[in-house]
C-alpha positions, 0 to 999 in steps of 0.5 A: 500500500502506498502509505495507507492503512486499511481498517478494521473495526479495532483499528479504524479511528473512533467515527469509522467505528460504527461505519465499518460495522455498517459495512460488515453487515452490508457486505458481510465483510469490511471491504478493502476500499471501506478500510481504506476510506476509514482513515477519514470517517468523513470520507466514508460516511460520504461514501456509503450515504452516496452509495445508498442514494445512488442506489435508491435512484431511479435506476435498475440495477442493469442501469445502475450497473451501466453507470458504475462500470462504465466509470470505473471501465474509463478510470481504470480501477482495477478494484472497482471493476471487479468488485461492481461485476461481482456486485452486479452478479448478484442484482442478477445483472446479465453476464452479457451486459456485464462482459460488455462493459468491461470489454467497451463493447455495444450494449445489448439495447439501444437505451443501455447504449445511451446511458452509456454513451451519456455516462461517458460524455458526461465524465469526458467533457466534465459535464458538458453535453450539448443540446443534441446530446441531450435530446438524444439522451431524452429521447430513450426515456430518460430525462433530467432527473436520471441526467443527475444521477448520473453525476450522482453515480459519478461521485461515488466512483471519483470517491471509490476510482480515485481511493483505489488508484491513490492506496493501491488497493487489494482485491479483496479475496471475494472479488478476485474471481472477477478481475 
């Protein structure tokens, strides 16, 4: 690890406590990326209360799946891509859509292609979309509230991409099948 502790509930400062203890029974474990994030018990409540609100958005989780892979697929994130298939895995995700994301290949519909391509767009050009972008966006069913969840969606994975990529996070033994 590159100067970075991960926590456990004995070893976490007194605020990550209770948090880690959420997590174990979220997750059934402390993962990884939780015990990193604990060094700042700031940093990790933000990001399970992002998580929780993501989500509870108005995604399925095909379409939650989508968003999360398609931002750790362009980051690179060699924890979160693992972690999200084997999450996706088990919101009963189709392998298909799965494997597609993480190989950048086309979605097997024409409005999972488009939150893809807007998720990306987005996260490229730093929020700027332009009206045809937009349109094309709206016109597979999706409107303004889902164009903010997605930035909802990105601020859990610049959290959990950018964490990873700064601690050098391990997979945790779970995940490994998956990377």
């Amino acid at each position: 690890m590159k100067n970075f502790e991960i926590h456990d509930e004995k070893t976490a400062p007194e605020g990550s406590r209770p948090l880690l203890e959420q997590s174990i029974k979220s997750f059934g474990m402390v993962p990884n990326l939780h015990g990193v994030l604990a060094a700042s018990p700031s940093a990790l409540e933000a990001y399970q209360l992002l998580h929780g609100l993501f989500q509870n958005s108005s995604f399925d989780a095909d379409e939650l799946t989508v968003v999360w892979q398609t931002i750790n697929v362009e980051h690179n994130c060699t924890y979160c891509v693992p972690a999200h298939s084997m999450i996706a895995h088990s919101m009963k995700v189709d392998a298909g859509l799965i494997d597609a994301l993480r190989n950048r290949k086309p979605m097997p519909n024409s409005k999972l292609q488009a939150l893809h391509d807007t998720t990306l767009k987005i996260l490229r050009n730093r929020g700027h979309l332009s009206e045809a972008e937009v349109q094309a966006f709206y016109a597979e069913g999706y409107g303004p509230q889902q164009l903010l969840e997605i930035i909802l969606g990105m601020a859990q994975k610049v959290m959990s991409n950018y964490t990873n990529h700064l601690a050098g996070t391990p997979l945790d033994e779970p995940f490994k099948k998956f990377a």
